[in-house]
Each structure stands twice: as structure tokens, then as C-alpha cells.
C-alpha positions as CSV (number, residue, x, y, z in Angstrom):
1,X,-2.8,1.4,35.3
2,X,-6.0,-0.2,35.0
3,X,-6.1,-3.3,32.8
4,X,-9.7,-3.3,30.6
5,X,-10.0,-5.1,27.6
6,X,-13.5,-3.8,26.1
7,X,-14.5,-6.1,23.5
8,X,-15.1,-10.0,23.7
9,X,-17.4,-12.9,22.8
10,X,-18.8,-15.6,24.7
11,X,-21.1,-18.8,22.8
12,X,-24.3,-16.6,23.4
13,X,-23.2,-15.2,19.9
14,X,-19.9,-16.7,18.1
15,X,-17.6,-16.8,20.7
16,X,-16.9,-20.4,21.6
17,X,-16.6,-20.6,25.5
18,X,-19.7,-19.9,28.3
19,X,-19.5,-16.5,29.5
20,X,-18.5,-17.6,32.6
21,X,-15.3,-19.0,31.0
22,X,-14.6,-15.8,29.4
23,X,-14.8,-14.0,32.8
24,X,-12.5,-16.5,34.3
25,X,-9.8,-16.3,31.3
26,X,-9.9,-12.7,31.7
27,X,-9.3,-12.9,35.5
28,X,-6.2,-15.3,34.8
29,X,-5.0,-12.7,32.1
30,X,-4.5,-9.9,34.5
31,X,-7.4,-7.6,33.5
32,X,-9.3,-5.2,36.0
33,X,-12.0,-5.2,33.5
34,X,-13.8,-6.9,30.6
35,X,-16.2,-6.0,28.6
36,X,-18.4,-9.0,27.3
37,X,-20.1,-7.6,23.8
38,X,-21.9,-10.3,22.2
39,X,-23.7,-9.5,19.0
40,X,-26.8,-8.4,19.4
41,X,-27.5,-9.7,23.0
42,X,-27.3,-9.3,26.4
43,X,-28.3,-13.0,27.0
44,X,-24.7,-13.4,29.1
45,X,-24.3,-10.8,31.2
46,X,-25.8,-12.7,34.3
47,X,-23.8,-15.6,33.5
48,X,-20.6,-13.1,33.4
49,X,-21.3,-11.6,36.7
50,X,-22.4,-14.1,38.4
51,X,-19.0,-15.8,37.6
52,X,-16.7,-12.5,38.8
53,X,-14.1,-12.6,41.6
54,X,-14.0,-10.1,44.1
55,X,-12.3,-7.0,42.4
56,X,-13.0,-7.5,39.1
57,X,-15.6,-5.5,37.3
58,X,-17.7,-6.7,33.9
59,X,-18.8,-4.2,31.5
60,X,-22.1,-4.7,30.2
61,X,-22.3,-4.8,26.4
62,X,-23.1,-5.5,23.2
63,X,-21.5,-5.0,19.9
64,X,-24.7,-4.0,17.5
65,X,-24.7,-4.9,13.4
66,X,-25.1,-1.6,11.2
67,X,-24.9,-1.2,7.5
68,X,-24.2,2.3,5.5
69,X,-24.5,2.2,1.2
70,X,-24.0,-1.4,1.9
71,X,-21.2,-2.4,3.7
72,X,-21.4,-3.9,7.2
73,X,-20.2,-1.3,10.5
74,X,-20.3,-2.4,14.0
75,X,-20.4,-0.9,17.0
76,X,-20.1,-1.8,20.2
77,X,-22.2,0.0,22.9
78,X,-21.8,-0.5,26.8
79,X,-23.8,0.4,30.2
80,X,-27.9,0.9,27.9
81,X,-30.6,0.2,29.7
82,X,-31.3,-3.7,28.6
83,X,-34.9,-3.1,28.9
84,X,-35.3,-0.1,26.7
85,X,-38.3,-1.4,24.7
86,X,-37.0,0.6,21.2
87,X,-33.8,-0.8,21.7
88,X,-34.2,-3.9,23.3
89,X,-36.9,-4.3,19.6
90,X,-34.0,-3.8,17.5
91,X,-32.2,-5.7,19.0
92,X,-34.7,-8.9,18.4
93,X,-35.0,-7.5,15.3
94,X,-31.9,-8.1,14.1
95,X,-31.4,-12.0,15.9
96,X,-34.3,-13.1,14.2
97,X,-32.8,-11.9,11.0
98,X,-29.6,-13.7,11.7
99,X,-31.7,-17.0,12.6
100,X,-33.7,-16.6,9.0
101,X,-30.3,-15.7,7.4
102,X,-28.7,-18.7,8.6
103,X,-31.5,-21.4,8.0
104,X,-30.7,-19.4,4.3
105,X,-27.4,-20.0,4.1
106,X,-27.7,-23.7,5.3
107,X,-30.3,-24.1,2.0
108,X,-27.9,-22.5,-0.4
109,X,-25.2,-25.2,0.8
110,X,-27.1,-28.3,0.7
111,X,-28.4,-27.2,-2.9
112,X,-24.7,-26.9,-3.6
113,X,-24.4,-30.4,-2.2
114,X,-22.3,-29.3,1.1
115,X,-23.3,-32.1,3.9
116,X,-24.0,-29.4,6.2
117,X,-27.0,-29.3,8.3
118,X,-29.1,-27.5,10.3
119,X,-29.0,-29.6,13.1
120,X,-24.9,-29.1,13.1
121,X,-24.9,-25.8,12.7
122,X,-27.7,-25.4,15.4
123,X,-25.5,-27.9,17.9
124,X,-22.4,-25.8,16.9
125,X,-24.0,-22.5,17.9
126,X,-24.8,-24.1,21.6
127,X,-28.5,-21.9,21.9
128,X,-26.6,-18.8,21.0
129,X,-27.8,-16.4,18.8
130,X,-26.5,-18.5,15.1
131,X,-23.8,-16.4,13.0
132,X,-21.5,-16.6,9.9
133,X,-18.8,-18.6,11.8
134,X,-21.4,-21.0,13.4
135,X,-21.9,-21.6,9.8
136,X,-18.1,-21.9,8.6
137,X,-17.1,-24.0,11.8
138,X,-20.1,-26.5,10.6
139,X,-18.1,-26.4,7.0
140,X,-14.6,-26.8,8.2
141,X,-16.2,-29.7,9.8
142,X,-17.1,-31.2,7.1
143,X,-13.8,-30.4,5.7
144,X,-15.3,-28.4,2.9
145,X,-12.5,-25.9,3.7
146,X,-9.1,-25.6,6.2
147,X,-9.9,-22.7,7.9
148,X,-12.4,-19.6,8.5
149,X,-10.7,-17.4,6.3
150,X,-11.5,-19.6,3.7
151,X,-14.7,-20.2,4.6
152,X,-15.8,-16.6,4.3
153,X,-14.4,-15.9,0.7
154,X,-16.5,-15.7,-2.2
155,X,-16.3,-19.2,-2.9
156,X,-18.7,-19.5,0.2
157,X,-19.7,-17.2,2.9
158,X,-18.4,-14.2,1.7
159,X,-20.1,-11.1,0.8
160,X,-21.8,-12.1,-3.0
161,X,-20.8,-15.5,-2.2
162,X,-22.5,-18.7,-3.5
163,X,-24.4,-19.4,-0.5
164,X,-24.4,-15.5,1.0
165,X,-27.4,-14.3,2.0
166,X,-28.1,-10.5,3.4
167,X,-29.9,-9.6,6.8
168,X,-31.3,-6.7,8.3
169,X,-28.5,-4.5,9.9
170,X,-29.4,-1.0,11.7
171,X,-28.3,2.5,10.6
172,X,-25.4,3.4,12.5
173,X,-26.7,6.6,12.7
174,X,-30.1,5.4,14.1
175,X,-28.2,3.0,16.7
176,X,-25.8,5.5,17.9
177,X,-29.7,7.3,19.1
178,X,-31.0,4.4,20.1
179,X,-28.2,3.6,22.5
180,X,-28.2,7.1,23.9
181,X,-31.7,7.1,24.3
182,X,-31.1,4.0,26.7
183,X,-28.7,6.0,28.5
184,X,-25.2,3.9,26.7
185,X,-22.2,5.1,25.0
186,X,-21.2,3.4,21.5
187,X,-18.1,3.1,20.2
188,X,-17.1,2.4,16.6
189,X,-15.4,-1.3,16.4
190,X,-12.4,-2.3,14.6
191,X,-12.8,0.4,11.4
192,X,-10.0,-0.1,9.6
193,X,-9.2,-4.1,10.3
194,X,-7.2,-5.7,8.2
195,X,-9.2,-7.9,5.9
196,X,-12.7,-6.8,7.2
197,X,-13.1,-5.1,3.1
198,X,-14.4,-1.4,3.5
199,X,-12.3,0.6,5.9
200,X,-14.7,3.4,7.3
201,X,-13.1,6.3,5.9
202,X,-12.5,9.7,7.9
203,X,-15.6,11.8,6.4
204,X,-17.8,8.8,8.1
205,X,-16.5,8.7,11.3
206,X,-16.8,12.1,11.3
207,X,-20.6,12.0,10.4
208,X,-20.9,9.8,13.1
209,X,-19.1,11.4,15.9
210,X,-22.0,14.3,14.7
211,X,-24.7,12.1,15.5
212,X,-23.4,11.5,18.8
213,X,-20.9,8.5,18.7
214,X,-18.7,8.2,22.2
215,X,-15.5,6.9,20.9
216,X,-13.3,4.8,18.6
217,X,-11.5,1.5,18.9
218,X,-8.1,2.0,18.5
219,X,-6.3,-0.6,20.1
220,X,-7.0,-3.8,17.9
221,X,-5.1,-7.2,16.5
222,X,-6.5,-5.9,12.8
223,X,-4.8,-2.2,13.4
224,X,-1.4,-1.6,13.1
225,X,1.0,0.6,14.6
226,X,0.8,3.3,11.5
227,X,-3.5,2.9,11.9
228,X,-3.8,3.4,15.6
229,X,-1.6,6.3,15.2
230,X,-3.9,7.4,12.5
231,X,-7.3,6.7,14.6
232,X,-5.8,8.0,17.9
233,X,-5.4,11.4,15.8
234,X,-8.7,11.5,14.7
235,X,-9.8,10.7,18.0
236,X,-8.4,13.6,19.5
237,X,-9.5,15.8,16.9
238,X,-13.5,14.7,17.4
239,X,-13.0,14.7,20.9
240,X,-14.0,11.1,20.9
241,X,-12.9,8.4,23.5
242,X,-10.0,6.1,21.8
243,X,-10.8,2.6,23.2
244,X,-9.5,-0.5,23.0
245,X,-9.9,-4.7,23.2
246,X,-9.0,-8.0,22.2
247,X,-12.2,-9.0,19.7
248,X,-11.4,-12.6,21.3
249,X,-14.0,-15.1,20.2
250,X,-12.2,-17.8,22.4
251,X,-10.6,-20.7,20.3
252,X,-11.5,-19.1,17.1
253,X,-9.0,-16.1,17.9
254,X,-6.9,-18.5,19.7
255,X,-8.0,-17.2,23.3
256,X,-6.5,-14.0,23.4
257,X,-8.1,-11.7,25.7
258,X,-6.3,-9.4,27.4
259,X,-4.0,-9.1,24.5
260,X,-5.2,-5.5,23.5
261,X,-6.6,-3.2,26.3
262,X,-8.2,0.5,26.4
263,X,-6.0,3.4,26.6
264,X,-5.3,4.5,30.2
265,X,-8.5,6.6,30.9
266,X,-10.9,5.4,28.7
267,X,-13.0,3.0,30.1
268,X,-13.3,5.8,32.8
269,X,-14.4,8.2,30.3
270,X,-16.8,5.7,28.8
271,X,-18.3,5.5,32.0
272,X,-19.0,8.9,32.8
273,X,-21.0,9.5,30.0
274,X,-23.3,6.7,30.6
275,X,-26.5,6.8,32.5
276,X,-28.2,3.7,31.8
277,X,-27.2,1.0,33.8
278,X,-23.4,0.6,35.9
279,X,-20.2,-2.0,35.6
280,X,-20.9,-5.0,38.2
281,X,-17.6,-5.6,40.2
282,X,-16.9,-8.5,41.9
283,X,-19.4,-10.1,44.3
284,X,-22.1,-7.7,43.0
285,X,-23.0,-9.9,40.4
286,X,-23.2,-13.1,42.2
């Protein structure tokens, strides 16, 4: 059976290891395939192929930041056309809303009296595209707080936080068309994690699958047993593609790709309904 783990992070968004890196954990874990779905960019996926060994193949991705009445949805979309001007506009879009959100959030803490800079938090983020974590790393450095989960509580970082500030996000709607217009497939990431807040409820997904969503990711470390029973169901019955992956963001997930992969078939499937651009295997991409 075909290993392919469909959703990870390199340090071009939060992850915290060069895409190269990720490409060669993933090769020492076993998998056929990985997916490297950094928010909002594409900025490694040279990097990633370049750094391939014969046999294996990279997915091309992205995992894209929606909101719907308020409350944050992500989905990760594979094999678009990277220079689709409406998408590829978004996309900028939406990094130079998490660069002004950021600087934001750094304000609110030094009014708070935090000794966290910019500069850190710039140095922490390596030249990738600055997040939430780049922010809580810089804190946990500081030793404001023990840990990310703490960091992103209400207390701080957290959603109505003291130094929480909103960004632009897409319509998931709106993306979903935007990624099939660029010839890619999207698939709706982690819905029902465990401490992620709003689990996308059926009706939603449903609405979504409508507008032309590919599949859903089942296979998780935030789903359990009893919810990737209940997602694979409604899978089936929306004849969408039930996917799969690790969400590793390197040291900060303690380096566990390959730890969830895609059902058998599906990254097949996913494939086949793409037109935009094509998986890089092994010396392709050098």
C-alpha cells in the first residue's frame, strides 16, 4: 500500500525545519509521498523537490486560511496552478495580513510589558511567512508561558485574547472556486480537532462539498477513532475523498510525519481530479 502522508509544514510558514529537511524525515519515515502544505505559500516547493530521492514523489500544496460567521476553517488544496493570478493574489493577500497581524500582536505585548520583540519574532520565523506560533515560540522564550497551548489561551494569543488581533481569512466557499479555477483539489483540514474550538458541523461540510470541495481529512492526531468513523461516513455519503496526514510542524509536533497517512486510494483519487500542475517524483525535481 502506498504510504502518503498529505499534510505538513516546513519554516516557510510555522513549521520549524527547511523544506528540504521535511522531505528527508519523510523519506526516513517510510512514506511514498508527502504533501508539503504551508500556509498560504508555495515558497518551498523547489526546495522540497529539489531535495527528493529517487522514487519518492512530493505533492504540491498549500493549506489556505478561511473564516465562516467567524470562526477560522482551513483547507488544504494540492496540484493549482501556482501562477494563477486570482489565486496566487489571495494568496499575497492573506501573507501580508498575517505580517500586519503579527507586527499587531507584538504591539499589544510590549504594551502589556512582555519583552518580546519584533526582531525575535522575525529571527524565530527564519524569512517565512510570520504566524501565531512564531509569536508563542518568541513568548515561551521569554518564559512568559511553558508551553504553546498556553500561549494560545485567552490570557494571550487566543481568539479575544489580550494581545489577539484578527486578519483577513478567505470564504471557504470562494477558495474552494478559486482552487478549481487553478485546476487543484481542496480538501477540508482537521474539522473536528480536538481543541481547535468550533468543530465544522455536518450541514457545513455539506454546503461545502456543494460548492465543489474534493474531500475530507479523516486520518488526524486531533480525530479519534469514534470521529474518523464519523467523517469517513460522511465522506462516503458526499462522495468526497477521505484523506489523511500528520499536520507535523517539525519540533513543535514533536517530528511526527508519517504518523497518519491517506486512506489507500486517496491520494490517487486526489490526483485524478486535478489539472493544474502534477506530483514531482524523485529526480524530477532536482
Amino acid at each position: 500500500m502506498l504510504r502518503a502522508d498529505l499534510h505538513s509544514h516546513s519554516s516557510v510558514s510555522d513549521g520549524t525545519e527547511p523544506p528540504a529537511a521535511v522531505v528527508s524525515r519523510a523519506a526516513a519515515a517510510g512514506l511514498d509521498v508527502i504533501a508539503l502544505t504551508d500556509h498560504d505559500t508555495v515558497a518551498g516547493h523547489r526546495a522540497a523537490g529539489r531535495a527528493l530521492p529517487p522514487g519518492m514523489t512530493l505533492l504540491p500544496g498549500a493549506e489556505l486560511s478561511c473564516r465562516i460567521e467567524g470562526h477560522s476553517v482551513h483547507l488544504l488544496a494540492y496540484l493549482f496552478d501556482p501562477e494563477n493570478d486570482a489565486l496566487a493574489g489571495e494568496l499575497a493577500e492573506i501573507r501580508e495580513s498575517r505580517l500586519f497581524r503579527a507586527r499587531a500582536m507584538v504591539d499589544k505585548l510590549t504594551a502589556l510589558g512582555v519583552p518580546v520583540t519584533w526582531e525575535q519574532v522575525s529571527e524565530i520565523a527564519g524569512g517565512g511567512v510570520v504566524g501565531r506560533p512564531h509569536i508563542a515560540r518568541a513568548l515561551i522564550d521569554a518564559g512568559v508561558v511553558a508551553s504553546l497551548d498556553e500561549a494560545f489561551t485567552p490570557d494571550w494569543l487566543g481568539p479575544g485574547g489580550r494581545a489577539y488581533v484578527s486578519r483577513y481569512a478567505l470564504d471557504p466557499v470562494r477558495a474552494i472556486r478559486l482552487v478549481k479555477a487553478a485546476g487543484g483539489v481542496t480538501v477540508l483540514a482537521h474539522p473536528r480537532g480536538r481543541g481547535r474550538g468550533w468543530q465544522v458541523p455536518s450541514d457545513v461540510i455539506s454546503d461545502l462539498s456543494r460548492a465543489g470541495l474534493t474531500g475530507i481529512e479523516v486520518n488526524h492526531p486531533q480525530h479519534d477513532e469514534r470521529e474518523r468513523g464519523r467523517l469517513g461516513e460522511l465522506a462516503h455519503a458526499l462522495g468526497l475523498i477521505a484523506s489523511g496526514g500528520s499536520d507535523d510542524h517539525g519540533a513543535l509536533t514533536g517530528f511526527r510525519i508519517g504518523s497518519e497517512v491517506a486512506p489507500d486510494g486517496s491520494y490517487e483519487a486526489l490526483i485524478e481530479h486535478a489539472t493544474g500542475a502534477r506530483p514531482v517524483t524523485g529526480i524530477e525535481g532536482r
